[in-house]
Gaussian input, Z-matrix of N, CA and C with variables (Angstrom, degrees):
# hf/3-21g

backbone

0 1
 N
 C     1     B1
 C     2     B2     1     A1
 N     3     B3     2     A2     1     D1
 C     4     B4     3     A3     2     D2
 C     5     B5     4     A4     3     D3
 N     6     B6     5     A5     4     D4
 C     7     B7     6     A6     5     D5
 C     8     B8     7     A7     6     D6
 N     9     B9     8     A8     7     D7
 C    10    B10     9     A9     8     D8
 C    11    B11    10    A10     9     D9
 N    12    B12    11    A11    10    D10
 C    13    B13    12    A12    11    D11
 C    14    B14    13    A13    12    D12
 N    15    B15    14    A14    13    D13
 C    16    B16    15    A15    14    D14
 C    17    B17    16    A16    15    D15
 N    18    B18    17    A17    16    D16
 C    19    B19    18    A18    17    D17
 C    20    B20    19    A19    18    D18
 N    21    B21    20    A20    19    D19
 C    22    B22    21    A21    20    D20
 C    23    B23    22    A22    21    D21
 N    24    B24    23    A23    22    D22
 C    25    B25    24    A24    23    D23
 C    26    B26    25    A25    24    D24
 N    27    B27    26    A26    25    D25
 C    28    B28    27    A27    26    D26
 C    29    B29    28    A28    27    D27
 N    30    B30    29    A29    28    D28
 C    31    B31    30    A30    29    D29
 C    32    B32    31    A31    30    D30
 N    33    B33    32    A32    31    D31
 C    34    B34    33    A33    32    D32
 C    35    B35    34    A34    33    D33
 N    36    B36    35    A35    34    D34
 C    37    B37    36    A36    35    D35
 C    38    B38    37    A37    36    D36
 N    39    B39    38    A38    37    D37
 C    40    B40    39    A39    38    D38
 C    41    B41    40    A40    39    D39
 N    42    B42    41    A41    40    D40
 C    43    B43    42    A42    41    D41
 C    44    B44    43    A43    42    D42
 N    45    B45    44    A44    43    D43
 C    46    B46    45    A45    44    D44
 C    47    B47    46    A46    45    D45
 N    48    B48    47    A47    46    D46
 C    49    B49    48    A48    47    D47
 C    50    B50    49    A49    48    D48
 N    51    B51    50    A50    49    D49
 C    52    B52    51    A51    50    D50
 C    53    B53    52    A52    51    D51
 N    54    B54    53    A53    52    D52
 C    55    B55    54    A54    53    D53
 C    56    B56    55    A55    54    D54
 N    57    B57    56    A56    55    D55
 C    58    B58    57    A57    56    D56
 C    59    B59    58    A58    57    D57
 N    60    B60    59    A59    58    D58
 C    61    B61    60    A60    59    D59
 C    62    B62    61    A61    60    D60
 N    63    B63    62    A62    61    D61
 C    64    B64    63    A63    62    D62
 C    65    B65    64    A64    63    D63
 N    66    B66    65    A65    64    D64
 C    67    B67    66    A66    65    D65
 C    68    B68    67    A67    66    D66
 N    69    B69    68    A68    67    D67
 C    70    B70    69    A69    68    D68
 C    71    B71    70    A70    69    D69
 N    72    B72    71    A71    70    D70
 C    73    B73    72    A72    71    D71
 C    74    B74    73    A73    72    D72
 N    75    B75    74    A74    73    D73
 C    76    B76    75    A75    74    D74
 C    77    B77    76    A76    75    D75
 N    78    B78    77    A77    76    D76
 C    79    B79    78    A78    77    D77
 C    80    B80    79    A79    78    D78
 N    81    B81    80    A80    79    D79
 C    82    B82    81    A81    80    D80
 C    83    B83    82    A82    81    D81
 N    84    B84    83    A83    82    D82
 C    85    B85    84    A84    83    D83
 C    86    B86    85    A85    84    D84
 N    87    B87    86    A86    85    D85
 C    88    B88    87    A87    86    D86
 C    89    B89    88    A88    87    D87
 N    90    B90    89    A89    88    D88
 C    91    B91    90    A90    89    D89
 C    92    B92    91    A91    90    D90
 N    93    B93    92    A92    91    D91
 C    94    B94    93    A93    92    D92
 C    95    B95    94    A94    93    D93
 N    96    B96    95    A95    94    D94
 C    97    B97    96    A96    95    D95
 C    98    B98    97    A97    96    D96
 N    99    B99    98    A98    97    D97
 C   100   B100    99    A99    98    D98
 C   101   B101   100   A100    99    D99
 N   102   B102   101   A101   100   D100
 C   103   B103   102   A102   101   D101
 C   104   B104   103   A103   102   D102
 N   105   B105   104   A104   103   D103
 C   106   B106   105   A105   104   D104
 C   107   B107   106   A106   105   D105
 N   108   B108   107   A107   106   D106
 C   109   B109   108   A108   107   D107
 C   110   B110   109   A109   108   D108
 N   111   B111   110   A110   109   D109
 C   112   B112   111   A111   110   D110
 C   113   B113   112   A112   111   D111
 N   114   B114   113   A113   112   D112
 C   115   B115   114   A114   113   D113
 C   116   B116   115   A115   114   D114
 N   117   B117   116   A116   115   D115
 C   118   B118   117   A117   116   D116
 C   119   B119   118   A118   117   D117
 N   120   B120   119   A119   118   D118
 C   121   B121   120   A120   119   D119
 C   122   B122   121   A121   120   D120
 N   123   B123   122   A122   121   D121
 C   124   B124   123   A123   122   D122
 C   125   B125   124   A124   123   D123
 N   126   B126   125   A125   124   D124
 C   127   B127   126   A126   125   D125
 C   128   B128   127   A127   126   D126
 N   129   B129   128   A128   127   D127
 C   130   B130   129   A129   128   D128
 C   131   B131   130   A130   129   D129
 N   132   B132   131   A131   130   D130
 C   133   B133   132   A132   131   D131
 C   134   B134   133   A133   132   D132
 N   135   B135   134   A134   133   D133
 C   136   B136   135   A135   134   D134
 C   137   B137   136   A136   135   D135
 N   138   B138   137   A137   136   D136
 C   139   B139   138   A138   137   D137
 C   140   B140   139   A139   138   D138
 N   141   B141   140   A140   139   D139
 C   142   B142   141   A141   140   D140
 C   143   B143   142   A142   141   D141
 N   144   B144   143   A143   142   D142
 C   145   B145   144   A144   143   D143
 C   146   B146   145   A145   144   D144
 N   147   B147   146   A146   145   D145
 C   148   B148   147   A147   146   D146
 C   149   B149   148   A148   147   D147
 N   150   B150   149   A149   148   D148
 C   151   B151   150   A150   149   D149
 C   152   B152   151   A151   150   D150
 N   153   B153   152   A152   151   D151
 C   154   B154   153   A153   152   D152
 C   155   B155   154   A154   153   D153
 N   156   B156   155   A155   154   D154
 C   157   B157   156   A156   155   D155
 C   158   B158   157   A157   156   D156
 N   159   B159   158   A158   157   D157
 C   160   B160   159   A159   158   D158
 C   161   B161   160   A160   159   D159
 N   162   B162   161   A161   160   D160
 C   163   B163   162   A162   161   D161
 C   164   B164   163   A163   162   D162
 N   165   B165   164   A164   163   D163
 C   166   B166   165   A165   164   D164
 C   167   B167   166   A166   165   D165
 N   168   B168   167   A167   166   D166
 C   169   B169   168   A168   167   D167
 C   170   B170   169   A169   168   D168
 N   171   B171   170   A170   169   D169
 C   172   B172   171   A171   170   D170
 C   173   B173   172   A172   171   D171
 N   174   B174   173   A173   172   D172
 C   175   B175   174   A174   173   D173
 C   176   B176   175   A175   174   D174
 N   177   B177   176   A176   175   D175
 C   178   B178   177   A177   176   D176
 C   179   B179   178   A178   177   D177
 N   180   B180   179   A179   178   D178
 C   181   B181   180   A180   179   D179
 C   182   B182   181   A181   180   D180
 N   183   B183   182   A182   181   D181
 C   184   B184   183   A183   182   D182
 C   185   B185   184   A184   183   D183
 N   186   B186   185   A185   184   D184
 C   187   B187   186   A186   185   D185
 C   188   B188   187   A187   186   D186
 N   189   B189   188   A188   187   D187
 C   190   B190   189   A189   188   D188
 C   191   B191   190   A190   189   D189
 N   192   B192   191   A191   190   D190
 C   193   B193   192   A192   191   D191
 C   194   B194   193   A193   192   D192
 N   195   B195   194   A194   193   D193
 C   196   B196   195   A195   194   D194
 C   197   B197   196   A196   195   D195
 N   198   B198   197   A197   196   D196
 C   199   B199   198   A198   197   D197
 C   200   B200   199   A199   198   D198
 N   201   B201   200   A200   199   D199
 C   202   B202   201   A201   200   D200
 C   203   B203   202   A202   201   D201
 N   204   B204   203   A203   202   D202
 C   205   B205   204   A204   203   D203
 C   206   B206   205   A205   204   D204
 N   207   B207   206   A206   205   D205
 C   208   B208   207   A207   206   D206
 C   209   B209   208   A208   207   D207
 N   210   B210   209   A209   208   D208
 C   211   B211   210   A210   209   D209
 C   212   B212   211   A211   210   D210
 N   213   B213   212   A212   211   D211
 C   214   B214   213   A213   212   D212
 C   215   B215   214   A214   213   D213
 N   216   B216   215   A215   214   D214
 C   217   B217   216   A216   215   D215
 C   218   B218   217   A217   216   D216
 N   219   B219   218   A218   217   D217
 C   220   B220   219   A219   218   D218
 C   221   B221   220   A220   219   D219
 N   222   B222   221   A221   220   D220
 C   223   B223   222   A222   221   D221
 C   224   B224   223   A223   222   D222
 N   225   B225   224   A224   223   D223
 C   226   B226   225   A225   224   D224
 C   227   B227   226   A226   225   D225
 N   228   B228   227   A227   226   D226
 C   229   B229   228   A228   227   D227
 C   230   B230   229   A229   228   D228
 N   231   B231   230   A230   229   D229
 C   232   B232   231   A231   230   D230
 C   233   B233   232   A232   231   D231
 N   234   B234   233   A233   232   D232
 C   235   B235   234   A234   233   D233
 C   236   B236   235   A235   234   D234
 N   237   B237   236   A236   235   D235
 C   238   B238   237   A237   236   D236
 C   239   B239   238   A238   237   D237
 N   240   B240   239   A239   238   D238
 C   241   B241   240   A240   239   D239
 C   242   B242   241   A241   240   D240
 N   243   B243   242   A242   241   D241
 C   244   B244   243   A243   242   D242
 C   245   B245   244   A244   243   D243
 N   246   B246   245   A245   244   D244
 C   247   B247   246   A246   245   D245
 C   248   B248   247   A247   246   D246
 N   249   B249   248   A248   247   D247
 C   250   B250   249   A249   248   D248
 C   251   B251   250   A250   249   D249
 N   252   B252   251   A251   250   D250
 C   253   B253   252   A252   251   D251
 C   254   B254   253   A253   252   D252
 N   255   B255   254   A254   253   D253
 C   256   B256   255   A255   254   D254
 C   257   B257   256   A256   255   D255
 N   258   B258   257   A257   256   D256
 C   259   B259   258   A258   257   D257
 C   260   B260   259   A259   258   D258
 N   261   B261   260   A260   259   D259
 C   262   B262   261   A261   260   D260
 C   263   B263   262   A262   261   D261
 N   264   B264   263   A263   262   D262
 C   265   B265   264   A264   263   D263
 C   266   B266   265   A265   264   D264
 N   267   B267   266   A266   265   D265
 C   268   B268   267   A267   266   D266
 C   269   B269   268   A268   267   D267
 N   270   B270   269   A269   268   D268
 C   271   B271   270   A270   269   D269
 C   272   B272   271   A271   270   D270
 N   273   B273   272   A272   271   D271
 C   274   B274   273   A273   272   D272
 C   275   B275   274   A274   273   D273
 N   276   B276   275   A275   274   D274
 C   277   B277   276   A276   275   D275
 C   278   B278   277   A277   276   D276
 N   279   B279   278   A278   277   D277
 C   280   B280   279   A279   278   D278
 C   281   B281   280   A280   279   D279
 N   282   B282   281   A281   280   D280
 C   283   B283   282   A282   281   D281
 C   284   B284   283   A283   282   D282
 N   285   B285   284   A284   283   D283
 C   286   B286   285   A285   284   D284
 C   287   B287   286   A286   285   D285
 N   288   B288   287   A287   286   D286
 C   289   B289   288   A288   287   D287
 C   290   B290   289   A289   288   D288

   B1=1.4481
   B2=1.5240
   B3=1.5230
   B4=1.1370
   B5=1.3731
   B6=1.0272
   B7=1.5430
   B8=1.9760
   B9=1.2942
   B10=1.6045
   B11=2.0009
   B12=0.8915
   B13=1.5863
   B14=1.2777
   B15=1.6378
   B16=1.1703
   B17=1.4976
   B18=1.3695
   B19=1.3359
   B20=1.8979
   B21=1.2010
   B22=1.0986
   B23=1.7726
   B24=1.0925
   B25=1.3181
   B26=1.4703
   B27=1.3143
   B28=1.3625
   B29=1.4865
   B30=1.6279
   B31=1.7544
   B32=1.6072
   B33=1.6285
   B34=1.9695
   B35=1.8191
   B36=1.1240
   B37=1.8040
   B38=1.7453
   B39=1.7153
   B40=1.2805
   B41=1.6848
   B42=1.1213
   B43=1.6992
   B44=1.7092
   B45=1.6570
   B46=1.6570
   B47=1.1923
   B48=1.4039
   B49=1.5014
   B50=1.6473
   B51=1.4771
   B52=1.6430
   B53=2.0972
   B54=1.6422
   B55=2.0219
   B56=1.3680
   B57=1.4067
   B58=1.7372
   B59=1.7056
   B60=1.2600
   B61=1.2837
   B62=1.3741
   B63=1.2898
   B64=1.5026
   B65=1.4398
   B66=1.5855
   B67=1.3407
   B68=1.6671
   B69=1.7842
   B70=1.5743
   B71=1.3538
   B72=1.5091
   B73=1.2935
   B74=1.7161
   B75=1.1411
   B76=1.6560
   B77=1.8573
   B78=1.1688
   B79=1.4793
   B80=2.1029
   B81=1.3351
   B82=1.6355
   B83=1.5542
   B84=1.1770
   B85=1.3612
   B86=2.0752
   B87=1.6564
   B88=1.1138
   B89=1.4532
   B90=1.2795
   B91=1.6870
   B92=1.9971
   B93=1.0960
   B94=1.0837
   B95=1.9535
   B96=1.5455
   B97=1.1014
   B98=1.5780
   B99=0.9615
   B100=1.7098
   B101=1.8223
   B102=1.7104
   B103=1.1845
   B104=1.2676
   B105=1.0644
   B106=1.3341
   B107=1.9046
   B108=1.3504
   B109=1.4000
   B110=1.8013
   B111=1.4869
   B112=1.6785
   B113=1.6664
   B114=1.3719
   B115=1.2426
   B116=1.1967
   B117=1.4169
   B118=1.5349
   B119=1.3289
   B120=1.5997
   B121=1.8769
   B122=1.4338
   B123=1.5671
   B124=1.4467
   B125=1.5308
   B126=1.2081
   B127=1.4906
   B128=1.3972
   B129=1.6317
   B130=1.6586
   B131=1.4501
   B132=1.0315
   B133=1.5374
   B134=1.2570
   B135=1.4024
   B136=1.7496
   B137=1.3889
   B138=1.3197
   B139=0.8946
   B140=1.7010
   B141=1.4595
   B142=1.8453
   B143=1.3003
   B144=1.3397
   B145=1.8253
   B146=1.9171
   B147=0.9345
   B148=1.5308
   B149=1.7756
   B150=1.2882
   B151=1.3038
   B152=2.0152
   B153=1.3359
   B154=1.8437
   B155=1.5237
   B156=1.4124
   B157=1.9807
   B158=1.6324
   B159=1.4275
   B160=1.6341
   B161=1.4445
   B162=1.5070
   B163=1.2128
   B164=2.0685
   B165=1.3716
   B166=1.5886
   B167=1.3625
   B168=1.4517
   B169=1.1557
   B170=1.3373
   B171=1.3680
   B172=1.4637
   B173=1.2580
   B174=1.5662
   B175=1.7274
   B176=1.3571
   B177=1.6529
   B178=1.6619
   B179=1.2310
   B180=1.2824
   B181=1.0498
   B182=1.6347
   B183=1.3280
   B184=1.8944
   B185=1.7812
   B186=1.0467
   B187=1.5629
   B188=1.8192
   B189=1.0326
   B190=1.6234
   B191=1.7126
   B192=1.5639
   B193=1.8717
   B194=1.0294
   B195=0.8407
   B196=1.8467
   B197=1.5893
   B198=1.0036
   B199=1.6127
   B200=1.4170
   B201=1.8994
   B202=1.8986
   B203=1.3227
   B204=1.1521
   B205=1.4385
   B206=1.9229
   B207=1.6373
   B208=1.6107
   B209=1.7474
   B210=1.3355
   B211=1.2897
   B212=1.6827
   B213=1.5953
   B214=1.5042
   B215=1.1983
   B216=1.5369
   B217=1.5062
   B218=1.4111
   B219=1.5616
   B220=1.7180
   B221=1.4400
   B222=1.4982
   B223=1.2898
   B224=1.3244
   B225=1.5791
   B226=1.2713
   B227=1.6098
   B228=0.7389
   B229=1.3355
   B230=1.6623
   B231=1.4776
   B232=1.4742
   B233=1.5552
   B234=1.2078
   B235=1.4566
   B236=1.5936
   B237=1.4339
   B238=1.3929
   B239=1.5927
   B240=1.5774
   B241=1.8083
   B242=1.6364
   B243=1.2438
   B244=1.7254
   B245=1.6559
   B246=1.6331
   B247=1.2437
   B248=1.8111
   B249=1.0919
   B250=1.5905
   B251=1.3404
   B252=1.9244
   B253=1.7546
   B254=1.0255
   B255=1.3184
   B256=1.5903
   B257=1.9093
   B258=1.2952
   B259=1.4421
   B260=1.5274
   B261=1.6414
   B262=1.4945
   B263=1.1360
   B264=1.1348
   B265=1.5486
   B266=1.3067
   B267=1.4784
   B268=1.3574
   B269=1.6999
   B270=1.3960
   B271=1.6581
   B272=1.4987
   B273=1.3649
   B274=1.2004
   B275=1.9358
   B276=1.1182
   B277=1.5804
   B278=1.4679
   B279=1.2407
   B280=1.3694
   B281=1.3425
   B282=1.1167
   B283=1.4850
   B284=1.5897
   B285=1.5110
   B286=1.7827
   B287=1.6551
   B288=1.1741
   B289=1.7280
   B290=1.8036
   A1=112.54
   A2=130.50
   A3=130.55
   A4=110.26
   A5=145.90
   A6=129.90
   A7=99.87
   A8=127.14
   A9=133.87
   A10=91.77
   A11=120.16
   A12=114.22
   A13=95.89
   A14=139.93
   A15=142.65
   A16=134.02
   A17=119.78
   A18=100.75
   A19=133.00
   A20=105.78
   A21=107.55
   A22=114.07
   A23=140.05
   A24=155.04
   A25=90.92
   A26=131.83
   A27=165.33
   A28=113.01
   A29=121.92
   A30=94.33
   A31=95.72
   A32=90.72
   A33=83.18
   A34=81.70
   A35=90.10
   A36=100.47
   A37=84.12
   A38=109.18
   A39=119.66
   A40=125.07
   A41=117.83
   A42=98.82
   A43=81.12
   A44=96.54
   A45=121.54
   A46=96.44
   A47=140.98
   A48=138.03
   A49=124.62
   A50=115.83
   A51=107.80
   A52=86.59
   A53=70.84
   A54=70.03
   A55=100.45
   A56=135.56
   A57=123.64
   A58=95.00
   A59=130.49
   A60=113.05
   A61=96.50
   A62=124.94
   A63=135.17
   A64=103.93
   A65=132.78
   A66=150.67
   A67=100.48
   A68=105.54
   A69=98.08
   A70=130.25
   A71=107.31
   A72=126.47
   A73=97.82
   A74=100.75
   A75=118.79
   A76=112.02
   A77=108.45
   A78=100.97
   A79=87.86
   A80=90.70
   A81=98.80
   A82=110.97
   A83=105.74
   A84=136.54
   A85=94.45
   A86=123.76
   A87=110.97
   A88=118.42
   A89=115.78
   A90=132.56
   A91=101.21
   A92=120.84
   A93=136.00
   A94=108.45
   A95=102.61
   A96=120.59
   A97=131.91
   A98=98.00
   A99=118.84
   A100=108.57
   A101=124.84
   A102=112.46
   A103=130.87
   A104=121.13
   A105=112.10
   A106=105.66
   A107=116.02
   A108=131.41
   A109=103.28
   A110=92.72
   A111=108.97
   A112=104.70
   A113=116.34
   A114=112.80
   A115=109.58
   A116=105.36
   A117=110.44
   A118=107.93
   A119=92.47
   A120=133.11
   A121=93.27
   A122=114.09
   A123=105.31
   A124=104.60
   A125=123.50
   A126=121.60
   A127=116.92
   A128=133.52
   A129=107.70
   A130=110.58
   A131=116.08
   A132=128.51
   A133=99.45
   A134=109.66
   A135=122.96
   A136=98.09
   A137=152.93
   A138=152.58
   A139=105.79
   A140=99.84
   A141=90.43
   A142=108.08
   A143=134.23
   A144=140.78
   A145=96.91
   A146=127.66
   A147=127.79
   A148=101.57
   A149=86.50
   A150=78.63
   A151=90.29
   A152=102.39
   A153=110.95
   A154=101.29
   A155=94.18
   A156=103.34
   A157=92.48
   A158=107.40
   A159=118.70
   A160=82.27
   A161=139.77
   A162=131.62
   A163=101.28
   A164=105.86
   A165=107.95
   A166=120.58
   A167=136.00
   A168=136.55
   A169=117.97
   A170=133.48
   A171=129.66
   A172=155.45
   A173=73.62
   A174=137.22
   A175=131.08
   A176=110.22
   A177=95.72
   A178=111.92
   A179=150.57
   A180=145.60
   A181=141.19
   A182=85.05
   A183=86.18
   A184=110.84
   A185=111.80
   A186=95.16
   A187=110.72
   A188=116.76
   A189=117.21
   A190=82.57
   A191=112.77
   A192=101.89
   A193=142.10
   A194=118.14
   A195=116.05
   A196=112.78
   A197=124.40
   A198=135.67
   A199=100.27
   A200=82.64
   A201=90.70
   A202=102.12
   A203=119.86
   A204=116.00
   A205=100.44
   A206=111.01
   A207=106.42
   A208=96.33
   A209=98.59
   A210=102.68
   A211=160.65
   A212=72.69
   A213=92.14
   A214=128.26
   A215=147.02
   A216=148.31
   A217=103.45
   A218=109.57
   A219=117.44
   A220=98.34
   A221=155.08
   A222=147.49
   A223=97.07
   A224=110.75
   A225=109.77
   A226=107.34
   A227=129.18
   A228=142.57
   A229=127.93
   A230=106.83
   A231=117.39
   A232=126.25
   A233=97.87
   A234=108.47
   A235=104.72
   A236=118.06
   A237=123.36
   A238=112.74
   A239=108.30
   A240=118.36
   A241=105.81
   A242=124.24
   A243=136.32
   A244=103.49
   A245=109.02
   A246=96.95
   A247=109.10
   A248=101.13
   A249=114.09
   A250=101.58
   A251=119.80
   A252=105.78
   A253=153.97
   A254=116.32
   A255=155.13
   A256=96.56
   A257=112.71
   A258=112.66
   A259=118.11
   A260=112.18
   A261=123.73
   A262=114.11
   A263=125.62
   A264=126.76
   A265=104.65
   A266=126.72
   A267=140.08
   A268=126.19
   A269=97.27
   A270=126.00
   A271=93.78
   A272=129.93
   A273=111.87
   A274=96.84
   A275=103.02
   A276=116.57
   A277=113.26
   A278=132.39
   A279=144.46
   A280=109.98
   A281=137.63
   A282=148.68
   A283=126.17
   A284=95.54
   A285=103.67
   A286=93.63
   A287=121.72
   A288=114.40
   A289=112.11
   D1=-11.73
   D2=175.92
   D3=-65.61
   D4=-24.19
   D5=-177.74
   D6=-72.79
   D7=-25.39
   D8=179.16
   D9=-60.81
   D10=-35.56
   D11=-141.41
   D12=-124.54
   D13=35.44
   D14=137.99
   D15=-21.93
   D16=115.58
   D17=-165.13
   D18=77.85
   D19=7.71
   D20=170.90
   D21=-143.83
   D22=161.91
   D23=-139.71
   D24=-107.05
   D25=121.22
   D26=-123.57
   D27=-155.05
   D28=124.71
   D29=157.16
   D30=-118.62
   D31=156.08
   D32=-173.46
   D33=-130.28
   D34=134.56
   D35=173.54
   D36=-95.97
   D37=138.79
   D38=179.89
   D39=-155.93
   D40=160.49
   D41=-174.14
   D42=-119.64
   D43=143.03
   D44=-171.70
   D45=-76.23
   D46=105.13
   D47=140.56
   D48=-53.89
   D49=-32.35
   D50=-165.38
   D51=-157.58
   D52=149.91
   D53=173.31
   D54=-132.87
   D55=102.29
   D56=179.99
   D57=-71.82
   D58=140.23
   D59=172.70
   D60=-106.83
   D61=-8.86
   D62=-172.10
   D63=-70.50
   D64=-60.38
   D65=-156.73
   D66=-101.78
   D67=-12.50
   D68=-166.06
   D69=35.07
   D70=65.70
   D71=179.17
   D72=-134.82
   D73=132.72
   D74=171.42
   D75=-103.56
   D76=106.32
   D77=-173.09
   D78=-89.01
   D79=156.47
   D80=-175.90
   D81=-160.00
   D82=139.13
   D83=-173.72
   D84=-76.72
   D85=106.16
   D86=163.72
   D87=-67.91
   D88=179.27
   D89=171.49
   D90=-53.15
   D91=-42.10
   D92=-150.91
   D93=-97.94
   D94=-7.11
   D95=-170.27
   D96=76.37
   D97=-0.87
   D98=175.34
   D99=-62.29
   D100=151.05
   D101=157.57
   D102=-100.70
   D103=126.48
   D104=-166.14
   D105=-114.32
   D106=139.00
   D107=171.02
   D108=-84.81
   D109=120.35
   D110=174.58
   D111=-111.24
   D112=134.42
   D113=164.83
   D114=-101.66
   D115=123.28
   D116=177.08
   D117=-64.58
   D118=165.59
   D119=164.92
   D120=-94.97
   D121=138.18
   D122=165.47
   D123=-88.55
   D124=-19.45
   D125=161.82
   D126=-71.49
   D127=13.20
   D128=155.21
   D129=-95.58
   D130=-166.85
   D131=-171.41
   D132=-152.82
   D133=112.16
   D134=-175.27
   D135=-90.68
   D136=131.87
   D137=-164.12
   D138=-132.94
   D139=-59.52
   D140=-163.61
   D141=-121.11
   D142=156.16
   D143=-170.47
   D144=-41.07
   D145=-39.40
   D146=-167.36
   D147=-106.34
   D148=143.25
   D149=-176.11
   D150=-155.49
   D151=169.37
   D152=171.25
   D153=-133.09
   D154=111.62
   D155=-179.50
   D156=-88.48
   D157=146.24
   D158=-177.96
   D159=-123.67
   D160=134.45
   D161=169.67
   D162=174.29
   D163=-174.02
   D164=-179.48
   D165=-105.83
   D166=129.22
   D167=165.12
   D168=-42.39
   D169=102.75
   D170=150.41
   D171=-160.28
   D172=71.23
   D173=151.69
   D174=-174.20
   D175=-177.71
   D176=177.79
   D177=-72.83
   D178=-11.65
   D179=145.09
   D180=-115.94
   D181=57.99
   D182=-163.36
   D183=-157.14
   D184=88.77
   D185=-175.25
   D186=-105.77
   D187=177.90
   D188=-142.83
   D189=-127.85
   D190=81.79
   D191=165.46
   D192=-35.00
   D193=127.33
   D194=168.77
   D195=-116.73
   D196=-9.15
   D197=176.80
   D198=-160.11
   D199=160.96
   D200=169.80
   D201=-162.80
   D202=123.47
   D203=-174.79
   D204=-104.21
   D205=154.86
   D206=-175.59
   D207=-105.50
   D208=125.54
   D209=151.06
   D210=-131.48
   D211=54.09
   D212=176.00
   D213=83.77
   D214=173.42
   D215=-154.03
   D216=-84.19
   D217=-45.37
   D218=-142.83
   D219=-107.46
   D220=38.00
   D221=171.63
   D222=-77.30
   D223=156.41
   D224=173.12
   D225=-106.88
   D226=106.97
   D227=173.88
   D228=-69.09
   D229=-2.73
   D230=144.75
   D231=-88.28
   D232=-21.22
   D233=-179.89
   D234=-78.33
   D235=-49.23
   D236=178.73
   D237=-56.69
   D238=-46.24
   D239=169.59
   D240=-45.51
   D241=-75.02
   D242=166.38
   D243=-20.79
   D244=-58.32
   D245=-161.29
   D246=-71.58
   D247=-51.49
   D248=176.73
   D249=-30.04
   D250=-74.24
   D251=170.41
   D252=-63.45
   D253=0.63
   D254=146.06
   D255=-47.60
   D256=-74.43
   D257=-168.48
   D258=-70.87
   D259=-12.45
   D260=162.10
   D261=-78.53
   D262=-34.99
   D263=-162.24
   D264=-52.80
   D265=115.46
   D266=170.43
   D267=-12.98
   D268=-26.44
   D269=-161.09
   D270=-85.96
   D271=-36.96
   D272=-168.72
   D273=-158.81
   D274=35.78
   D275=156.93
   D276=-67.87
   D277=131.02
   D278=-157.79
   D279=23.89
   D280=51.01
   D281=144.91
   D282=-98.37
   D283=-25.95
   D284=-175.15
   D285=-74.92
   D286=-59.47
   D287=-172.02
   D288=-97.11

């Protein structure tokens, strides 16, 4: 769904596949299974396999962090995929909030 939301501030719950610390780029596995290119903050601190990047789309696969919160080993990340298209689904897209 990141190529829809260009240019605007995104959170992607994701599991960390690769960390360049050199280029400060976080490559990451989305909810949805997609890879997505994160440009790091040298001020976050990636800590655990799951993580939620708060940051801006810009590109179809690449968003530019600005936060990152850790969340831990055990998220289910099909459950988070489900929920995410649940809250897109046309039927009740900007109706839940």
């Amino acid at each position: 769904m990141l190529p829809l939301f260009q240019g605007k501030i995104v959170r992607l719950t994701c599991k960390v596949v690769e960390i360049n610390l050199e280029d400060e780029i976080l490559v990451v596995e989305a909810s949805d299974g997609g890879e997505v290119k994160i440009l790091n903050n040298r001020n976050v601190n990636v800590k655990d396999p799951i993580i939620e990047v708060v940051g801006k789309v810009v590109g179809e696969r690449c968003v530019a962090m600005a936060s990152c919160v850790n969340l831990g080993k055990a998220l289910d990340l099909k459950l988070v995929d489900d929920t995410i298209k649940l809250i897109h689904d046309p039927r009740f897209f900007g109706k839940l909030f």
